[in-house]
C-alpha positions as CSV (number, residue, x, y, z in Angstrom):
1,X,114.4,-16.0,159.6
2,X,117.3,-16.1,162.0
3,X,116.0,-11.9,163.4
4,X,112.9,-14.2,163.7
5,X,114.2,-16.7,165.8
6,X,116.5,-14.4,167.9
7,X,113.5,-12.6,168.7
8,X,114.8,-9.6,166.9
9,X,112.8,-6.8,164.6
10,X,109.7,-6.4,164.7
11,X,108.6,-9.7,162.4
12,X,109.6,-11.6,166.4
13,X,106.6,-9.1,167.8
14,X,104.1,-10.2,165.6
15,X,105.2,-13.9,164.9
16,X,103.0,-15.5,168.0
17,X,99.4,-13.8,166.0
18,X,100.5,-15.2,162.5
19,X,97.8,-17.5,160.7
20,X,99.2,-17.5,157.6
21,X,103.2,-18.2,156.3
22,X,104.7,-18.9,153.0
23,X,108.4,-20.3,151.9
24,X,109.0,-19.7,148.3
25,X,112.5,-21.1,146.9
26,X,113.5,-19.1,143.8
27,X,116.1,-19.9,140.9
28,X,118.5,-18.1,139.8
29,X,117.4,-18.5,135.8
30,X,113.9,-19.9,134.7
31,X,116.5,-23.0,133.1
32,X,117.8,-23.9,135.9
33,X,115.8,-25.8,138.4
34,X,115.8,-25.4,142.1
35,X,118.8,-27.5,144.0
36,X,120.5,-27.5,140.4
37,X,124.5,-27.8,140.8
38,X,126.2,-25.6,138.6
39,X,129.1,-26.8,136.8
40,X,131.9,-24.8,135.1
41,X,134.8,-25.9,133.4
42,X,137.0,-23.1,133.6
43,X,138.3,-20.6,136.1
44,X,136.4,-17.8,134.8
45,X,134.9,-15.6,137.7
46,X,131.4,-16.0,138.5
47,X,128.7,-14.4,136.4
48,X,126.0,-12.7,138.7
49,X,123.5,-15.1,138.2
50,X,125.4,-17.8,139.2
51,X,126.2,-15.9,142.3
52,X,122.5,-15.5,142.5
53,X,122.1,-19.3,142.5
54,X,124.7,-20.0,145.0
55,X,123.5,-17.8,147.6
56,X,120.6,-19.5,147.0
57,X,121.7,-22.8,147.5
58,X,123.2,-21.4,151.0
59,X,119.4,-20.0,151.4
60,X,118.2,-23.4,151.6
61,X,120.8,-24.9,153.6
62,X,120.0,-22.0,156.0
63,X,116.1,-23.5,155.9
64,X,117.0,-26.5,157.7
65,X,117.9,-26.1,161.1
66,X,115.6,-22.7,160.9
67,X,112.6,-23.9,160.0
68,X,111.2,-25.7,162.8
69,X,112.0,-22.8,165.3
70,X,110.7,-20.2,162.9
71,X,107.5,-22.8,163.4
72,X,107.8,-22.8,166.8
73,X,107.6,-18.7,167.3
74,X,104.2,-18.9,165.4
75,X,102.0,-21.4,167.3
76,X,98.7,-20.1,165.7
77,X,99.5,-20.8,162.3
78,X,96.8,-22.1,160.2
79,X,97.9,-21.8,156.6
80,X,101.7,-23.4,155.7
81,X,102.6,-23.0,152.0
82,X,106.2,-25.1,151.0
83,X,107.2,-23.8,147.2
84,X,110.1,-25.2,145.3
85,X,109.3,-23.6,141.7
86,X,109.2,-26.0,138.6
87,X,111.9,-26.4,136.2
88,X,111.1,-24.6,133.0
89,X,114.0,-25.4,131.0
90,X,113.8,-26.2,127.1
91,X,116.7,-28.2,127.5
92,X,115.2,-31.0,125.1
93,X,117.7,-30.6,122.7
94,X,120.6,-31.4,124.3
95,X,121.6,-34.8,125.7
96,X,121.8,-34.0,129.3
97,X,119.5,-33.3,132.5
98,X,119.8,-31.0,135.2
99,X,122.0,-32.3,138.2
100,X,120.7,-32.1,141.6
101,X,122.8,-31.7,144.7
102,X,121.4,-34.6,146.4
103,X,122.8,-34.3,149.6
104,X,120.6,-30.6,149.7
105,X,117.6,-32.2,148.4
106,X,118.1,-35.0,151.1
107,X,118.7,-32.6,154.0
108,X,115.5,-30.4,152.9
109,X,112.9,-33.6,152.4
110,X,114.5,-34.4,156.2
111,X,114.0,-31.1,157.5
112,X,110.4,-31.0,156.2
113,X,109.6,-33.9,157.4
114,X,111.0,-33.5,160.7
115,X,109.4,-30.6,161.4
116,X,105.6,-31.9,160.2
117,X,106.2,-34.3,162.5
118,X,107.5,-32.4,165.5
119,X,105.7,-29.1,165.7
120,X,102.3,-29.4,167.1
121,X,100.3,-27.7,164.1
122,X,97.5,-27.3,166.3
123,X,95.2,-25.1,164.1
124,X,96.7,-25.7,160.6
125,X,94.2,-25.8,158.1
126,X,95.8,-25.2,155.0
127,X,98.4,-27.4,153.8
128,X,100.6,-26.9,150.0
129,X,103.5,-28.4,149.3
130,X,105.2,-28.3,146.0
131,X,108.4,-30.4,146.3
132,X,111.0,-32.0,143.9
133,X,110.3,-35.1,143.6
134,X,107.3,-37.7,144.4
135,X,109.7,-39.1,146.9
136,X,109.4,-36.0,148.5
137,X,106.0,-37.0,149.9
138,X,107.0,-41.3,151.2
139,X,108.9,-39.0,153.6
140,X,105.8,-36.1,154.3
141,X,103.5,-38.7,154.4
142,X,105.7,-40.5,157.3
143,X,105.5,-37.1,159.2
144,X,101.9,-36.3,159.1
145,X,100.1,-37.5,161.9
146,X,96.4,-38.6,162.3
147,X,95.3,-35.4,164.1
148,X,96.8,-32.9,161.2
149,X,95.3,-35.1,158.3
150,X,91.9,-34.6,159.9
151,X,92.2,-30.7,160.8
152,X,92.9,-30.1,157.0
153,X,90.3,-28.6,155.3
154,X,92.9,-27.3,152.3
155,X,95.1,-29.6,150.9
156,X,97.5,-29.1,147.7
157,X,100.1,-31.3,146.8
158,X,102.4,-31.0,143.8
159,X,106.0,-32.5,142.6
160,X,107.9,-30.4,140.1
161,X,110.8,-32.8,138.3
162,X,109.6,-33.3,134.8
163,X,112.8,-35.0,133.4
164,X,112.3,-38.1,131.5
165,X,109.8,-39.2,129.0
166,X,105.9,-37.9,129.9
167,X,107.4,-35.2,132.3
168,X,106.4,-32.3,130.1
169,X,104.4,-31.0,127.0
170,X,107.3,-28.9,126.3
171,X,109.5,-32.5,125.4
172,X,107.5,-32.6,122.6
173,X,108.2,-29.1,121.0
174,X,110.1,-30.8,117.8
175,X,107.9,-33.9,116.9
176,X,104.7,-34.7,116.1
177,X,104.8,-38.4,117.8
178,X,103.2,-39.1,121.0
179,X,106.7,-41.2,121.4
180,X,108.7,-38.7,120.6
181,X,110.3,-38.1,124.0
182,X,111.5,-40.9,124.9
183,X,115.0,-39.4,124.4
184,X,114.5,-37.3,127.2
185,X,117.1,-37.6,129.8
186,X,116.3,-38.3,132.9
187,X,117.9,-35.7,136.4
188,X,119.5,-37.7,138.8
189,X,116.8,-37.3,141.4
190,X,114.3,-39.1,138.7
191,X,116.9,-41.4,138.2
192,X,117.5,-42.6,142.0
193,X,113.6,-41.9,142.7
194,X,111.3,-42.1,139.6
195,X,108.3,-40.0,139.8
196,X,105.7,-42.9,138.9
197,X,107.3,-45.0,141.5
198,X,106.3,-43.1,144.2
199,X,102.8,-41.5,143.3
200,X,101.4,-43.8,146.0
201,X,102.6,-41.8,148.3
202,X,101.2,-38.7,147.1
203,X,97.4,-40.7,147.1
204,X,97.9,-42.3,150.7
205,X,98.3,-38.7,151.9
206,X,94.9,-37.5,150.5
207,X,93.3,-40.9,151.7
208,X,93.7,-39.7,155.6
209,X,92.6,-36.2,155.1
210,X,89.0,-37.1,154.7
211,X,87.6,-33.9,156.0
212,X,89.1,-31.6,152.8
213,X,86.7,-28.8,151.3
214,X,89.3,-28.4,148.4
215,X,91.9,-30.6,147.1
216,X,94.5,-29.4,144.4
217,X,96.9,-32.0,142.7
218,X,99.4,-31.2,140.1
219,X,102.0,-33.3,138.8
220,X,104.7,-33.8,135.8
221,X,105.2,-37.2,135.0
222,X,101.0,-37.8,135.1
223,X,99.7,-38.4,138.8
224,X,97.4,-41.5,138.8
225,X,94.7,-40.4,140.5
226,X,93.2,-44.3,140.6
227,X,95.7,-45.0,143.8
228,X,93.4,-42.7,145.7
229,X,90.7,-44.6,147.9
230,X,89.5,-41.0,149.6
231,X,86.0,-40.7,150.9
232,X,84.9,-37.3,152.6
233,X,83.4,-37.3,156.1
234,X,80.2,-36.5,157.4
235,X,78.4,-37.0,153.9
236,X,80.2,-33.6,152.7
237,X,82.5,-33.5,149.5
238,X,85.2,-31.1,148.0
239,X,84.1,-27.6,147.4
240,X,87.1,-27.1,145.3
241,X,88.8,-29.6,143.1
242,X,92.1,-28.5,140.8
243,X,93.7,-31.6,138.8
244,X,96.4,-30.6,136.5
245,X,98.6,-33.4,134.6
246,X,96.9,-36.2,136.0
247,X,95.3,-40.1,134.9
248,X,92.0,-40.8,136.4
249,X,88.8,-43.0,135.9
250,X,85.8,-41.3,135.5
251,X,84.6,-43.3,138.0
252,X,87.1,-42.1,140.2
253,X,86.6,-38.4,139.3
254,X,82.5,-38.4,139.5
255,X,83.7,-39.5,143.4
256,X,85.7,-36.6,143.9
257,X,82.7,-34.5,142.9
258,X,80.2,-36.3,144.5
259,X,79.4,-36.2,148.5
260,X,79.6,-39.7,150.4
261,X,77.0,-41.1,150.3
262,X,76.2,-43.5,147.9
263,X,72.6,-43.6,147.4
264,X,70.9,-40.5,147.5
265,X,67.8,-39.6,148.7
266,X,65.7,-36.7,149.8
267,X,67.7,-35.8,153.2
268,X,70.9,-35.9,151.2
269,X,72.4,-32.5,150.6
270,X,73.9,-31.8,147.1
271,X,77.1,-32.4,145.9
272,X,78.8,-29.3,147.1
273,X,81.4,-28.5,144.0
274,X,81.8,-25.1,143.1
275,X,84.5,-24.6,141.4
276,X,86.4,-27.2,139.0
277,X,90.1,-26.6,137.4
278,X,90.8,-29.8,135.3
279,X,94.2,-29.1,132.6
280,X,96.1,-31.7,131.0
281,X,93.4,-34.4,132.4
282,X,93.2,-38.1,130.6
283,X,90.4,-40.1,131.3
284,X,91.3,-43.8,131.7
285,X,87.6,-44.7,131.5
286,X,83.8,-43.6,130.5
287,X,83.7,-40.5,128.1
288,X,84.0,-37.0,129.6
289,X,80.7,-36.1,128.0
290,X,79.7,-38.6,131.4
291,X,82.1,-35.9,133.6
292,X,80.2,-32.5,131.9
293,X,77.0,-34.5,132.5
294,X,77.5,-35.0,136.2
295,X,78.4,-31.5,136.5
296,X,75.7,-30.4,134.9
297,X,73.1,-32.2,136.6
298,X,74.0,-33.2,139.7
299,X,76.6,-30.4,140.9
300,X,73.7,-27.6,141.4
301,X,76.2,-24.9,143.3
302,X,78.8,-25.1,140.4
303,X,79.9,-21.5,139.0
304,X,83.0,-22.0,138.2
305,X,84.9,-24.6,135.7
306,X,88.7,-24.6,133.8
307,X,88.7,-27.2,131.3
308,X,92.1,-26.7,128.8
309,X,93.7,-29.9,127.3
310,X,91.3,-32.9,128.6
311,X,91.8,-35.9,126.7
312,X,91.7,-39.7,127.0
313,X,94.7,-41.9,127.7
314,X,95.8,-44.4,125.7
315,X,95.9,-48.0,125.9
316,X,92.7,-48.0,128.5
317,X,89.4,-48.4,128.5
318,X,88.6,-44.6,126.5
319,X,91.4,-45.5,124.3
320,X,89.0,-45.3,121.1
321,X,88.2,-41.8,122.0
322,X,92.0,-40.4,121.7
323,X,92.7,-37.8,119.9
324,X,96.3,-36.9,118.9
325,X,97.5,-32.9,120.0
326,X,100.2,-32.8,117.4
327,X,101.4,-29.7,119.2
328,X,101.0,-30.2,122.8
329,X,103.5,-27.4,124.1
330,X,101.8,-24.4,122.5
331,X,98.1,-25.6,120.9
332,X,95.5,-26.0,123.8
333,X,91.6,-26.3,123.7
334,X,89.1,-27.7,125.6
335,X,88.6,-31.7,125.0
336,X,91.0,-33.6,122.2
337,X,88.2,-36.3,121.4
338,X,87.1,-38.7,118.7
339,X,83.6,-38.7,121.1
340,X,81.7,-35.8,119.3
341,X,79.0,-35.6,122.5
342,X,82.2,-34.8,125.0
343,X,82.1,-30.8,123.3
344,X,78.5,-30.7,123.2
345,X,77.8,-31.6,126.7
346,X,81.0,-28.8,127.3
347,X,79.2,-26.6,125.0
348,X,75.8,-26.9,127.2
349,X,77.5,-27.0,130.7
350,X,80.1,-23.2,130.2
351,X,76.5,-21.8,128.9
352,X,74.6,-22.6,131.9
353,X,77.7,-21.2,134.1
354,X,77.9,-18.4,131.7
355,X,74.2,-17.6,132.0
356,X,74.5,-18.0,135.7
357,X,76.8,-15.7,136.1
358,X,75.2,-13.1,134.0
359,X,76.9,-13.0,131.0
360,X,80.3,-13.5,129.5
361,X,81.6,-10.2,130.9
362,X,81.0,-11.6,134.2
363,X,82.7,-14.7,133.7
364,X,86.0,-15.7,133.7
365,X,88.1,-16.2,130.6
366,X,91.8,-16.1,131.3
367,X,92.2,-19.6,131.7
368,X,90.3,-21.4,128.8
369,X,87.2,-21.0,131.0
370,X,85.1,-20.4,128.1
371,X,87.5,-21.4,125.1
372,X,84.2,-24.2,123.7
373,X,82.3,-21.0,123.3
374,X,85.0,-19.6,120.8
């Protein structure tokens, strides 16, 4: 970044005609989450992955004051992709969380922020951001003006802490209790800013960028995608919907498939959703033989769906229709329910995209696609 910004090598030459830029913050060790401060108790020298991690660390610190003026060289840019890779760790075990250099975290939220709101962003498009924390996005949120939200045709959001009871399947790799961890430590980002605190702030964002074609949420600690009140523009609707660990109504999910309008007639166009990713999905409400229904009949340009791991959450409305996973870190398939209709409908809807497509060697299958088939 900094040849960039001196307007050195040949990256400065074609900088001003870039549409499209990613920045991807790596770990050291899949155990080890990004920001993580490494402590050692003993004098020992440095192990290369530790070294690794540091100059990592001094990576990110680096990202702060260069960000906004590797920005500025690239006024065109359409597409701005903001990675901070999820914490993996199997650290359940043990009795402690990862510790996060706060200070870091703090300058980087600041820095993202400052920038969002300073640069003029005059084409972008194409907006992911996959921070720490849900915190992350009060500050985002604050940045983001009016005129961005409504350029956005491509939005993805995502927070990556999963420390603390409900943050992961993987917590639950040694019990067969949905309770069972609750003994999960909790990092000290998720204990200064709780993830389900702040999941408001990841909602309001969505709300102002009514003009989406595709909209992709992913979350630890279960987003709840009932704080959203986001109605598309112009009687259009999402194109592209991908909702991985998240709560939601199915009232509030039919919306997010449907166009605008609420009563349709003959000049109405069709719901335009084409392709549908829901994983680790619980209904709050309604049965998601209702969901596969809509789909089926009333989402005509649909050719795609994912559905791995879609169950109901308990203590709502659906709760009747839970199911227990007694091994949610490593046993998936397609709908845990008590509601036999929910895999029939499923059964009826992958068919028709199946036939559609023109056969199962035509259709995807890497991703559960067509696991109710099995």
């Amino acid at each position: 970044m900094g040849k960039l910004v001196a307007g050195k090598g040949a990256l400065s030459a074609i900088a001003p005609g870039m549409k499209h830029i990613r920045f991807h913050f790596t770990v050291y060790h899949w155990t080890t989450p990004c920001f993580a401060v490494i402590l050692r108790s003993d004098d020992r020298e440095e192990t290369q992955d530790e070294k690794a991690h540091n100059n990592g660390m001094g990576l990110i610190r680096t990202f702060g004051p260069l960000f906004p003026l590797v920005l500025a060289e690239m006024p065109r840019i359409e597409t701005l992709i903001v990675t901070t890779p999820e914490y993996c760790g199997d650290d359940t075990r043990g009795s402690t969380a990862p510790s996060f250099d706060l200070q870091v975290v703090a300058s980087f939220r600041t820095c993202l922020a400052s920038t969002l709101s300073n640069t003029p962003l005059e084409h972008l498009t194409d907006l992911r951001l996959t921070l720490p924390c849900a915190y992350d996005f009060v500050a985002v949120g604050a940045a983001l003006s009016d005129t961005v939200c409504a350029q956005l045709r491509h939005l993805y959001l995502s927070y990556v802490d999963p420390t603390g009871p409900g943050g992961s399947a993987q917590y639950l790799w040694r019990y067969r209790r949905e309770e069972s961890d609750g003994f999960v430590p909790r990092s000290n980002l998720q204990q200064q800013y709780p993830n389900p605190d702040h999941m408001k702030a990841v909602c309001n964002i969505v709300d102002r960028c009514t003009f989406l074609e595709s909209l992709g949420l992913a979350a630890t600690h279960h987003l709840d995608c009932d704080l959203l009140n986001w109605t598309p523009t112009n009687r259009k609707g999402l194109r592209t919907l991908y909702l991985n660990r998240v709560r939601i109504s199915h009232t509030t999910l039919i919306r997010l498939l449907s166009t605008s309008v609420a009563h349709l007639d003959i000049t109405t166009p069709p719901n335009p959703a084409c392709s549908v990713w829901l994983h680790a999905v619980e209904l709050k409400s309604g049965t998601w033989n209702e969901i596969f229904d809509h789909l089926l009949l009333h989402c005509p340009l649909l050719y795609y769906l994912s559905p791995v791991n879609l169950c109901y959450a308990r203590g709502t409305a659906s709760n009747e229709y839970w199911i227990q996973n007694s091994h949610p870190h490593n046993i998936n398939a397609c709908v845990w329910s008590r509601n036999v209709p929910d895999e029939e409908r499923l059964w009826d809807l992958v068919t028709k995209l199946v036939y559609n497509a023109g056969g199962e060697e035509n259709y995807p299958r890497d991703h559960g696609e067509t696991m109710v088939l099995d």
